[in-house]
C-alpha positions, 0 to 999 in steps of 0.5 A: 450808757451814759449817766449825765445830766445833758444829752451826750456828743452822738457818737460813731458807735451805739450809746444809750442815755439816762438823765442823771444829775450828778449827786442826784438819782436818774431824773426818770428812775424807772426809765433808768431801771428798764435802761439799766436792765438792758444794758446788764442783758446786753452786757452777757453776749457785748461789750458795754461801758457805763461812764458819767461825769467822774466815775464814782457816785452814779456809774457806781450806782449803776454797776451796783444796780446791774450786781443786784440784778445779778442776784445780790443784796443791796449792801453786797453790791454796794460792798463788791462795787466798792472793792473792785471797780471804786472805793468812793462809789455810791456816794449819797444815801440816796444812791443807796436807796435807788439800789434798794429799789431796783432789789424791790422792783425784782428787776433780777434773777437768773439769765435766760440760757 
């Protein structure tokens, strides 16, 4: 999944895009969320890989997204997504807000088995 702001390279394997400025929130947030959403499903049975331009504010933003829809609380990702992927992920308020979001819109629970 790729988070930038122009349309990527086609490549030889299967990738999806959203329209990400960096510093900003995904031009479509709730294309973003259903986008989010099936990578974090897809993610249970493959491999994924969520890249943007320099790995900090918007992939940790996804990643912290994807923790949420794991179960927890905004701040915990925030938190988790920080120790264990990038200390200087989510880097604006704002990105903050966007992870509140996806916890409000109960876009989370547990997997189907």
């Amino acid at each position: 999944m790729y988070l930038t702001d122009r349309r990527p390279a086609a490549q030889p394997w299967e990738s999806l895009w959203i329209r990400w400025r960096d510093f900003w929130l995904p031009s479509d947030p709730d294309d973003a969320l259903r986008t989010l959403r099936l990578v974090h499903e897809r993610g249970f049975g493959e491999r994924v890989e969520v890249a943007c331009g320099g790995g900090a504010g918007r992939t940790g933003t996804a990643l912290a997204a994807m923790c949420v829809m794991e179960g927890m609380e905004p701040g915990q990702a925030v938190d988790w997504v920080r120790r264990h992927y990038r200390s200087r992920a989510v880097e604006v308020p704002w990105q903050r807000r966007f992870i509140r979001r996806v916890h409000a819109s109960r876009a989370f629970g547990p997997r189907e088995p």
